[in-house]
VMD Tcl script that draws the C-alpha trace (Angstrom):
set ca {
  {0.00 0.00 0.00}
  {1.45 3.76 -0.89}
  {-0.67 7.20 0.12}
  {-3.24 4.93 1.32}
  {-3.77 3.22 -1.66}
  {-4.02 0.04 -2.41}
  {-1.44 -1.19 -5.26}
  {-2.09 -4.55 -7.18}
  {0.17 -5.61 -9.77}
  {-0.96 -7.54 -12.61}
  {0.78 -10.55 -14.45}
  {-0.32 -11.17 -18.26}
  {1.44 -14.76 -18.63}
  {2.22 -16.71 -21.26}
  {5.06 -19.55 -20.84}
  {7.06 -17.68 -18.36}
  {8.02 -19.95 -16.13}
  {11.76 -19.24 -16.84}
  {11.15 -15.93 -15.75}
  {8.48 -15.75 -13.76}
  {10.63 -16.05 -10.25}
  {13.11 -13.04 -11.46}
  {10.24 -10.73 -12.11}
  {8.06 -11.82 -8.64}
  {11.34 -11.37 -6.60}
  {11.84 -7.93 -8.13}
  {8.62 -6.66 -7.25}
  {8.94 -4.40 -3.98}
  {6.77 -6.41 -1.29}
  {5.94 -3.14 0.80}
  {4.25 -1.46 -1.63}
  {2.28 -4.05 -3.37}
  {-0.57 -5.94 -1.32}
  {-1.46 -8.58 -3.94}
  {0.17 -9.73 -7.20}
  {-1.99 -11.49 -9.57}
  {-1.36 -14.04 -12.36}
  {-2.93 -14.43 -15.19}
  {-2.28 -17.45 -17.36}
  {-3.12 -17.30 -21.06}
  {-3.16 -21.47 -21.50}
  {0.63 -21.76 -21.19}
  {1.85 -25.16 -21.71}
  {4.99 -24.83 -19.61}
  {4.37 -25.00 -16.16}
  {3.47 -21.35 -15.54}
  {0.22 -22.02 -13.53}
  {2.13 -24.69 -10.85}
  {4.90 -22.22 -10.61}
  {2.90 -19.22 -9.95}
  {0.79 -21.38 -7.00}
  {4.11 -22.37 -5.90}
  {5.28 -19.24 -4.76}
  {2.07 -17.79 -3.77}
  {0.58 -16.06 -6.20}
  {-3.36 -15.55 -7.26}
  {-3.44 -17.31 -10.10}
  {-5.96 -17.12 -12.67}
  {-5.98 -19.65 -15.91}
  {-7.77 -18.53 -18.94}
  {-9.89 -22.19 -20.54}
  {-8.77 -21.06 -23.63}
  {-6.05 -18.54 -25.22}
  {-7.90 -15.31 -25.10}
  {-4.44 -13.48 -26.48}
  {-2.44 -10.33 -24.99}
  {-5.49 -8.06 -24.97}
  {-7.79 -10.82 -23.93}
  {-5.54 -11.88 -21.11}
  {-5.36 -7.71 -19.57}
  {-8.83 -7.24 -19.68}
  {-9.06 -10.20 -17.42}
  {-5.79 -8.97 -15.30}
  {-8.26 -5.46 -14.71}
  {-11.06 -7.16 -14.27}
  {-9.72 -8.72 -10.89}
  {-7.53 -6.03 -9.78}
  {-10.97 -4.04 -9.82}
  {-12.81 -6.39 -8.32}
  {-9.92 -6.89 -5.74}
  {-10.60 -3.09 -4.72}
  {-7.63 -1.85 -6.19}
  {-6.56 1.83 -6.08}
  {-3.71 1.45 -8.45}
  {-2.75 -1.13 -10.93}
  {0.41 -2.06 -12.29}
  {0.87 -4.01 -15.43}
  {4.81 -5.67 -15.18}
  {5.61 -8.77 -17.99}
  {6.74 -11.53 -16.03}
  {8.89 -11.86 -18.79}
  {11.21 -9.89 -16.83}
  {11.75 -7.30 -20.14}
  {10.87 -4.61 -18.05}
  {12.74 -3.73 -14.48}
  {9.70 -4.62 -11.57}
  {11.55 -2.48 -9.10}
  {10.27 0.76 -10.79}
  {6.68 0.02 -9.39}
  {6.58 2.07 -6.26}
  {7.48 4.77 -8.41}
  {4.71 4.07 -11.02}
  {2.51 3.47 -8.26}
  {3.68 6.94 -6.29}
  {2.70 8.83 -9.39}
  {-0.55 7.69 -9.59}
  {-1.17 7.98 -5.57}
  {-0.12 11.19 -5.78}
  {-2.90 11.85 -8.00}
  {-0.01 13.68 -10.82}
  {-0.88 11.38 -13.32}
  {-4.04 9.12 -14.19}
  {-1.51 6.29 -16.40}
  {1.90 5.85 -16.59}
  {3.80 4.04 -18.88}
  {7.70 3.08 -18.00}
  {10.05 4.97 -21.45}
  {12.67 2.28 -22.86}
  {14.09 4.50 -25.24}
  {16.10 7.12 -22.71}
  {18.51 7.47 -24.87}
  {19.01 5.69 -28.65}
  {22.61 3.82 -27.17}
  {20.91 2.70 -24.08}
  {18.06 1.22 -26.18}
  {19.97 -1.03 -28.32}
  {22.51 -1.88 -26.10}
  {19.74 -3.27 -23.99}
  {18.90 -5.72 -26.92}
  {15.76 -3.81 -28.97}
  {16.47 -4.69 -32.36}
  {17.46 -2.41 -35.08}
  {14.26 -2.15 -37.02}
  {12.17 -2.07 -33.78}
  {13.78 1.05 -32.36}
  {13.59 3.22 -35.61}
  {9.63 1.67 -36.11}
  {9.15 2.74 -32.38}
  {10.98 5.94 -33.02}
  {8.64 6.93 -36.41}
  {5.38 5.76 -34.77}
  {6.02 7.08 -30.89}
  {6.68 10.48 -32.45}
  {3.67 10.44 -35.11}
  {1.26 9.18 -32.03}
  {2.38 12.28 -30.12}
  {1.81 14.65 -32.72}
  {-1.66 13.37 -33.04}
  {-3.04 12.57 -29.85}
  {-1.36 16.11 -28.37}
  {0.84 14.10 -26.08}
  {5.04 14.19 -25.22}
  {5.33 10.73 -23.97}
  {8.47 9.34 -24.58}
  {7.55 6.11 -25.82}
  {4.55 5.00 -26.95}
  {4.68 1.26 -27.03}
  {5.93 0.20 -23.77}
  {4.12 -2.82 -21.91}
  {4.77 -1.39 -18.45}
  {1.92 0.66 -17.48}
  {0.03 1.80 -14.05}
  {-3.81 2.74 -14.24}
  {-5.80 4.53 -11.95}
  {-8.87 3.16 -10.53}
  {-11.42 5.88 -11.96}
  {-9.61 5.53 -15.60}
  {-10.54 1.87 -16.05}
  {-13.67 2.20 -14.79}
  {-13.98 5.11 -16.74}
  {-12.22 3.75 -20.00}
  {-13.99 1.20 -22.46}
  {-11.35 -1.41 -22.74}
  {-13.28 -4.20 -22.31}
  {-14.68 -3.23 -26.16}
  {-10.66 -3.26 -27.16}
  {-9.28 -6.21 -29.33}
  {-8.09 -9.00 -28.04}
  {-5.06 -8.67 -29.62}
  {-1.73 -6.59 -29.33}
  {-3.32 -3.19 -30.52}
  {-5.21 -3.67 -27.25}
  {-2.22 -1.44 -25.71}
  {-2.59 1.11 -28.26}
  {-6.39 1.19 -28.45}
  {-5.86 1.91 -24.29}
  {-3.47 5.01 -24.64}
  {-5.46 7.05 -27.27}
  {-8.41 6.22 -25.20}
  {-6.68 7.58 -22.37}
  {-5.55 10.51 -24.43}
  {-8.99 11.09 -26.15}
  {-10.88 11.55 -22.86}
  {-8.25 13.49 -21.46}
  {-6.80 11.73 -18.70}
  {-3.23 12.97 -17.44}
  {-0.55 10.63 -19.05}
  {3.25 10.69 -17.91}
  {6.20 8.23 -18.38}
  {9.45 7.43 -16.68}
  {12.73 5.61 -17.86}
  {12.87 1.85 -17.67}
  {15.86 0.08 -18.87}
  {14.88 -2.10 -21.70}
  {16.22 -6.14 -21.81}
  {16.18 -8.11 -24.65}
  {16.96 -11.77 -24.19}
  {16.19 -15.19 -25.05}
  {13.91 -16.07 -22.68}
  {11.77 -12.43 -23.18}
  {8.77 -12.31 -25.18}
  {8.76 -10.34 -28.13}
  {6.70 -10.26 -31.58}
  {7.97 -10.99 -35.19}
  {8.51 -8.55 -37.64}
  {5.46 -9.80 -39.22}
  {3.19 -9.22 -36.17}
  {4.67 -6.04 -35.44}
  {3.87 -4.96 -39.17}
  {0.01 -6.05 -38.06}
  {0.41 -4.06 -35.36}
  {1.64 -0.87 -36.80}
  {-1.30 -1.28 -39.34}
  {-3.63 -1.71 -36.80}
  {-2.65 1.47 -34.61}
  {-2.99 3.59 -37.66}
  {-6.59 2.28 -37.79}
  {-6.83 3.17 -33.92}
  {-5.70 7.08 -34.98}
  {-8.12 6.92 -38.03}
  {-10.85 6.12 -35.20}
  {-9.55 9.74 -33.46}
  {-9.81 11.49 -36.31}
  {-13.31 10.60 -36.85}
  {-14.27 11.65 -33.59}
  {-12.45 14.48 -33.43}
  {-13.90 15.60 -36.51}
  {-17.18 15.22 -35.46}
  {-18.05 12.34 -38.03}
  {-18.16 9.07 -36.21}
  {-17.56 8.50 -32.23}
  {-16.30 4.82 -32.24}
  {-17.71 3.31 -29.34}
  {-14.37 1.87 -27.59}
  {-14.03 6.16 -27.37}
  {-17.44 6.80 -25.48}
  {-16.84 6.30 -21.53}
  {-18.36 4.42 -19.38}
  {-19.57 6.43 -17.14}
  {-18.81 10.48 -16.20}
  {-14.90 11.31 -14.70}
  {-15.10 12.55 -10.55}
  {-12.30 14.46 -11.30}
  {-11.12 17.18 -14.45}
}
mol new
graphics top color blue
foreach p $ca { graphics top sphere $p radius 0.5 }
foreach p [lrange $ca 0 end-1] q [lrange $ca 1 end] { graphics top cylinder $p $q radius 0.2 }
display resetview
């Protein structure tokens, strides 16, 4: 717990058992009051692991994919009476001991979301592992999504990320895909509706054992978050309010 608030981080899994220990141990224990696992159907021993060492472990009946699994991971979080929730890969790409600070930030009531910024600098990026291509596609796309959602956020595509309980109950990602656009459909929500967004550096780490999509995939992707901006054009334009943009319910706070 931080401010008062209660922190839960979330777990998207799929086959990370090899990982799954680094990432738990890094997680700061006095801040966070519950972690929860979801498993996607892995076929490695994720599940037994994750019961092993305590976790609340949740196992999808089918593969739902990356999108399907986080709307599951906010689902319980919610449910759980969380204040803050932190998303953290147990892939162990992204460093777990930056979560009191993601958490802080959102306790502190500075920032609704908060994503953690890989690309600090261009030599840190790729020294860290982040392939060639990926870094100049994250480069072209983070700086076009700034431009047109109004934002300065230093990387757009990062899977580390800590919500605030009135944006996903205010947010309509349970209408997102189920897919990896899910993460950009979330952010120009968040942007759309005007909720506060902020980033801080996280060291990126590229390794065998991290998750990461194919060229191929990531091509998907890209086309699929220029459909996402099309969707904010429309509505800022006037001419069509896709209905992933319409909230749920009316903000407490401006």
């Amino acid at each position: 717990m931080i401010k008062g608030k209660k922190v839960i981080a979330v777990l998207p899994a799929y086959n990370a058992a090899s990982t799954l220990e680094w990432t738990v141990n890094a997680i700061p224990k006095d801040v966070v009051d519950e972690i929860i696992l979801v498993d996607d159907r892995s076929t490695d021993g994720t599940v037994d692991l994750a019961k092993k060492i305590g976790l609340t472990t949740i196992v999808h009946e089918k593969n739902l994919g990356y999108g399907g699994n986080q709307k599951t991971c906010y689902r319980e979080a919610l449910q759980r009476g969380a204040d803050v929730v932190i998303m953290v890969h147990p892939d162990y790409q992204y460093d777990p001991r930056l979560t009191p600070y993601l958490a802080g930030i959102i306790a502190d009531d500075v920032c609704d979301m908060v994503c953690g910024n890989r690309i600090r600098t261009r030599s840190e990026a790729l020294s860290g592992g982040m392939p060639l291509w990926k870094y100049f596609c994250n480069r072209l796309m983070s700086i076009t999504e700034n431009i047109w959602a109004g934002q300065n956020l230093g990387e757009w595509h990062s899977g580390m990320r800590a919500y605030s309980r009135e944006l996903l109950e205010v947010v309509p990602w349970e209408g997102n895909s189920d897919d990896f656009v899910f993460d950009q459909q979330m952010l120009h929500q968040v942007a759309y509706m005007g909720f506060r967004l902020g980033d801080i550096p996280v060291s990126a780490r590229y390794f065998e054992e991290a998750s990461s999509i194919n060229f191929r995939r990531s091509f998907q992707y890209g086309v699929e978050t220029l459909g996402v901006m099309f969707w904010v054009l429309l509505a800022r334009l006037g001419i069509y309010l896709h209905p992933v943009f319409k909230p749920r319910r009316e903000r407490k706070k401006v």
